[in-house]
N, C-alpha and C positions, 0 to 999 in steps of 0.2 A: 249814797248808793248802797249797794248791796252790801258788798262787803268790807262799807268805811262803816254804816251801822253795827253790824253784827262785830267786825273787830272795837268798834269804839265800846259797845255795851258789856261785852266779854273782859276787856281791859280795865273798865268801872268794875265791873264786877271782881276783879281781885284785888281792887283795895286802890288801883290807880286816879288820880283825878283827870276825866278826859272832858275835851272837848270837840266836838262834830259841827264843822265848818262847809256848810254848802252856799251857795250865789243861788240859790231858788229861794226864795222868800216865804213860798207857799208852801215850801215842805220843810224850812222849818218853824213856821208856823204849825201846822200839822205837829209835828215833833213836838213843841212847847205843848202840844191841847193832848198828845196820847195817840196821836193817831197813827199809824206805821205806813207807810209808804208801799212796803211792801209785805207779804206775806211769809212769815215763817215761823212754825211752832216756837211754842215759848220767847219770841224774842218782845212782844208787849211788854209780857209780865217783867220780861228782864232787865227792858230800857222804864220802866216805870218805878221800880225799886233803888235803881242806881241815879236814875233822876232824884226820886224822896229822899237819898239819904245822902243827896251833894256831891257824888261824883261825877255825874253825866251831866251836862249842857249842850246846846244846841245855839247855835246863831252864825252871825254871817262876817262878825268881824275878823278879818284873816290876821290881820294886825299885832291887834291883841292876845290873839287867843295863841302866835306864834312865838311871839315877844316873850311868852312866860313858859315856855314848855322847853324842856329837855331832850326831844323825841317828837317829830312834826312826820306822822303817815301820809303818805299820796294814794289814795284808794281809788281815783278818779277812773271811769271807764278806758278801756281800748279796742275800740268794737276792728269788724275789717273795713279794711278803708276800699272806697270803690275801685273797681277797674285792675286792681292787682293783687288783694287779698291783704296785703301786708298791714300791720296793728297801726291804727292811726293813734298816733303819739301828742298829739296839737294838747287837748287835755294836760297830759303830764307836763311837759313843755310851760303850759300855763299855772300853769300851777305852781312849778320851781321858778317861774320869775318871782310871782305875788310872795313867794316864800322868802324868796333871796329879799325883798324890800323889805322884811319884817324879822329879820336874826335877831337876838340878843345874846349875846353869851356863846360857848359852847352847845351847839345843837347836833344832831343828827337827825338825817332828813332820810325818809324810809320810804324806798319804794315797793307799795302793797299791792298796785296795779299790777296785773301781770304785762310783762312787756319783753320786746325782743333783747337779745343778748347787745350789749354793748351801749343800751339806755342809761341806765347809771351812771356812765362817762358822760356824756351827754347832756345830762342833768345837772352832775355838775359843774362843767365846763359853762355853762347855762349860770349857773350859781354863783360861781366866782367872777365869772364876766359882771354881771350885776351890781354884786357885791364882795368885789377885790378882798374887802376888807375882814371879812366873815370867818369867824373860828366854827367850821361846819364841814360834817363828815356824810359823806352819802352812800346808806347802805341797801341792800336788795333782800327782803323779807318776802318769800314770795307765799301768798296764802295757799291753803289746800282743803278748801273749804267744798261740803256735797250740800245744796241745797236741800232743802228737807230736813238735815241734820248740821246744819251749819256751829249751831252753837256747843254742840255735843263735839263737833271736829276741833272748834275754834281750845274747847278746855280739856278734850282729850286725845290731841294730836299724835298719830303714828312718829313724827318727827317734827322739827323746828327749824328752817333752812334760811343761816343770816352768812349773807355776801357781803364781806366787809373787810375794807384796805386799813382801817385804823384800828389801836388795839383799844383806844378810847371807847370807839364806838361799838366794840366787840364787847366793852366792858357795862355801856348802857344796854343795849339787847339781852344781855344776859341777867340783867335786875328788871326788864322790864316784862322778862319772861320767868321770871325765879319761881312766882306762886304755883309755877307747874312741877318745881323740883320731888314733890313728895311723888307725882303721877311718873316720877322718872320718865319720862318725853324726852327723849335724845336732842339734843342741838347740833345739828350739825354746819361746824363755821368753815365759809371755802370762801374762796377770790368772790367776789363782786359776778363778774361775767357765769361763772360755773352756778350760782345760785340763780340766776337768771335764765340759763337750759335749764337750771331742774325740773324746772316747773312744766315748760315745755314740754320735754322729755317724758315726764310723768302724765302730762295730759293725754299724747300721744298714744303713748301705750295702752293706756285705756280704751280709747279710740279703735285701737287697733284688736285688742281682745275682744269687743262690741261686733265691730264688722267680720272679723272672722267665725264667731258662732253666729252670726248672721248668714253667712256663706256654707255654713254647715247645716244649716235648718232650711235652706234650700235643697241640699246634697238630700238630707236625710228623706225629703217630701217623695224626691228623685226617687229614691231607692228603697222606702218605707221602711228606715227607722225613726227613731223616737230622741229628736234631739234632748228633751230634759234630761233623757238618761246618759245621754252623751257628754253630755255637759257636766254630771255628775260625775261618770266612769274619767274625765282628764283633769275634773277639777281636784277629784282627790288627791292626786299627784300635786305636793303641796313644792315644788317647783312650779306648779302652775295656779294653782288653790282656785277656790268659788267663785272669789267675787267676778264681777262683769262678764259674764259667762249666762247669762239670760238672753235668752234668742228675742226679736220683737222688732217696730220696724223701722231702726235705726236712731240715731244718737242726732239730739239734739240740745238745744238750753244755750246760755250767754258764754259756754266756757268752748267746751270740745272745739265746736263751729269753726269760731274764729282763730282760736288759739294754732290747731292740725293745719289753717291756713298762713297762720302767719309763720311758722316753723317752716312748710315747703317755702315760703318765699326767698327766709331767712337763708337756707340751705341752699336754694339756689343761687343767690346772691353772693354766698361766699364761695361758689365751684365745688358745693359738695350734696348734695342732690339729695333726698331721701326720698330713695322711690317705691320703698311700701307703705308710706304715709302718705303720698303724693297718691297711691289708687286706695288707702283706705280712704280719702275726700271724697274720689269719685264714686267708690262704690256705696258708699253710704248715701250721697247725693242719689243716683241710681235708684236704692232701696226706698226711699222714703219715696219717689214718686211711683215706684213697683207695686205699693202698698192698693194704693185706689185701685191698679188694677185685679189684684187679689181680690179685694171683696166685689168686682164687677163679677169678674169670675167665680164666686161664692153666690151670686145671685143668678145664675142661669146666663152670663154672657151681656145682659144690658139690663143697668139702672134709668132706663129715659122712661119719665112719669112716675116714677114711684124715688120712695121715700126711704132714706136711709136715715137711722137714728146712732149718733157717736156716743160716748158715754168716755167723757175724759178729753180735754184740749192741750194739757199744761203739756212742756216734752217730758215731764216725770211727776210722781206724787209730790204731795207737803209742801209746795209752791206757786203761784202764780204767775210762772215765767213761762210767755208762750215763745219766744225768742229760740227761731229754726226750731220749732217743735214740729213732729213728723204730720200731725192731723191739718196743720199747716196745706201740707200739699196732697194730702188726703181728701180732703175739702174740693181741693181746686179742679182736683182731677174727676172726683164724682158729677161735682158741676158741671165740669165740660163734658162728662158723657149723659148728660140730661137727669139727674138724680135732684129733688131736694132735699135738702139739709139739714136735720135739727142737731139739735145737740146739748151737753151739759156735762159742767164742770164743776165741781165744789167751790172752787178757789176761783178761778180763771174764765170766769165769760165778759168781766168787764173789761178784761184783756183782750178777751178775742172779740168784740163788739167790734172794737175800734178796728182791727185787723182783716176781719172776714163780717163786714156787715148784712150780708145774705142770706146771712144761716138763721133759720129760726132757734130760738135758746128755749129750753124748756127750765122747769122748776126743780125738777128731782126727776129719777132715772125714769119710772114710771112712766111720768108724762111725758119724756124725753119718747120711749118707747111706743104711746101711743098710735095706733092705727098705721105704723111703720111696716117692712116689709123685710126691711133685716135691720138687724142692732148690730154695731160693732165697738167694742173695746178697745180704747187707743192707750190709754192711761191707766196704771193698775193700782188707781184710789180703793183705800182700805176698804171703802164705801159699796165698792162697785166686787167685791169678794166673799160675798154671801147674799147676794140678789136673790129673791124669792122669782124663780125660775118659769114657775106656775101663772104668777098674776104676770110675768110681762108678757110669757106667750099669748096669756087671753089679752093683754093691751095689742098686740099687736095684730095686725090685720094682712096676713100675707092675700096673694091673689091664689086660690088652687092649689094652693102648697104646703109644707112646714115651712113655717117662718125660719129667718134666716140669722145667727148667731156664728158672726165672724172676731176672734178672739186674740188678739193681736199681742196680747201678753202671756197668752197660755196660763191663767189663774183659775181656771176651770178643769173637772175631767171632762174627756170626751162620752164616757158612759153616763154619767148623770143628766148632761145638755141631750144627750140623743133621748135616753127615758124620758123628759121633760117635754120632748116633743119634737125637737130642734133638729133643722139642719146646721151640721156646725162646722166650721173652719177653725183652724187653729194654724200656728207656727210650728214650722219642722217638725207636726205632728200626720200621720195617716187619719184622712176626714174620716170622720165618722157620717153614715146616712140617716136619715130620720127614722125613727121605727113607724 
């Protein structure tokens, strides 16, 4: 998966001999031929060099490949489990058995999944039932990885978070993270459980920063200011600083989603509730289906017969993960008010093929654009930030109007799209009119 590759090729890559253990046959076949599964800058070049020069392998034998290692990762998914939100664990669970049959020696078993507080118990109670007999310590490494940038996070992490009851195993994590000592990357070692909310806690937050300049880029439309500058004027205050502070229409991808879900679950489960995580869920849910009606509302009040063109599927740049991405229900919502669909994505249409098979897919932004009626920007591909303004307006074909350029990520001025010809929309911006 996601991020049993990028940690496995990152850990080759300082000098470790690893190996990547999946039950899909066909992806690691793939793997053995070059092929990546998934999409992320530099990570080819990276599993291809530590491949050639004997550190990386791939195959399926659990057995073996556990029997000789020091240090056995669980990277395996935790998506949310239906009907309650809470992190479906069956995966991990699986996994620490097939492991508990295959100890040799002194091992450390690392959980890289993100997962609820008190899994690690779990795991090993799991472990030792198994395999009574096993000299094996089970620690919580939880990743902090941004898509897009994963490999740049995985070698130059803000911190290093190892939950761990043995000094033993305090003592592996720390050689097997050493090649970071020059980048001085903090380690920070706490209980098992406490490394377990970090992660949580730290997703959360982000989540929560996300939806509140979300809520502010509402306010600002309200009242006609200018959320970027808003967003600048509290991000300087380095008690609060820049990052996640881009207004747009709302937080999606494999992490935030599930993870803000399985925390309220967690919290309520133990009687203690969090309940501005619990409406940052719902207002983000909220937002992403707000979105479709925005650009209704950008087209005079009804898309029924005409043609909206997306430009961007993935829920963020430098990835292929449509997983809860916001054009998701952007899509769904145009459809149901009578609009058809095109769209384009650099990375991501073979993903959303299978997802949204309705939508016509075009080749590049252009033809994406084509004899459409409004464009809108879901995704703020590098790609899609210096568009010749000029030839989409002539691709597109409004009815009696300026064509219509709703802009979801605000990577545009407003004065340049209106010169250009455009009626334009934007987030927690004053529309500008068409000249």
């Amino acid at each position: 998966g996601y991020v049993g590759l990028v940690s496995g090729a990152c850990l080759a890559d300082f000098g470790h001999s690893v190996v990547c253990i999946d039950r899909d046959p066909d992806k690691i076949a793939s793997l053995n031929a070059g092929r990546m599964p998934i999409y992320e800058p530099g990570l080819d070049a990276l599993v291809s060099e530590n491949v050639r020069q004997g550190r990386l392998g791939f195959g399926s034998s659990l057995r073996e490949a556990v029997a000789g290692a020091d240090a056995v990762f669980i990277a395996v998914g935790t998506p949310s489990r239906r009907g309650d939100g809470f992190a479906d664990l069956s995966f991990v669970f699986e996994a620490a058995r097939a492991i508990a049959g295959a100890l040799s020696g002194f091992t450390v078993v690392v959980t890289k999944s993100t997962v609820p507080v008190g899994t690690g118990d779990e795991v090993e109670r799991i472990i030792r039932e198994a395999a009574p007999g096993a000299d094996v310590a089970v620690v919580s490494n939880p990743e902090f990885l941004r898509e897009g940038a994963a490999i740049a996070d995985f070698k130059r992490p803000d911190r290093i978070v190892v939950g761990a009851e043995d000094a033993r195993a305090e003592a592996v994590m720390r050689e097997v993270y050493r090649p970071l000592y020059l980048n001085a990357a903090p380690i920070l070692v706490t209980r098992r459980r406490t490394a377990e909310l970090t992660k949580y806690a730290a997703n959360a937050f982000l989540a929560a920063k996300i939806t509140f300049i979300n809520e502010i880029a509402d306010l600002c439309e309200a009242v006609g200011a200018d959320v970027q500058q808003v967003a600048r004027g509290i991000g300087l205050d380095n008690r609060i600083g820049t990052k996640f502070l881009h207004a747009g229409p709302g937080y999606g991808g494999s992490c935030f989603p599930k993870d803000t879900l399985a925390l309220v679950k967690t919290a309520q489960d133990a009687g203690a509730p969090l309940r501005l995580v619990e409406t940052v869920v719902a207002v983000n849910d909220q937002r992403k289906r707000a979105m479709a009606r925005k650009v209704i509302k950008a087209c005079g009040g009804s898309v029924r017969g005409r043609t909206v063109a997306l430009l961007g599927l993935t829920f963020k740049p430098d990835t292929d993960d449509m997983r809860e991405a916001p054009s998701l229900a952007i899509v769904a919502g145009l459809q149901d008010a009578g609009a058809t669909v095109r769209a384009y994505d650099p990375e991501g249409m073979e993903q959303a093929r299978a997802l949204m098979p309705s939508v016509e897919y075009a080749e590049n932004p252009y033809a994406c654009a084509e004899g459409a009626d409004a464009l809108v920007i879901v995704t703020e591909w590098n790609a899609f930030r210096a568009l010749d303004l000029d030839r989409l307006r002539q691709a597109m074909a409004p009815s009696g109007a300026a064509p219509v350029l709703i802009d979801l990520r605000n990577i545009y001025r407003p004065e340049e799209v209106r010169l250009a010809g455009f009626a334009y929309s934007s987030i927690g911006r004053a529309e500008a009119p068409a000249s």
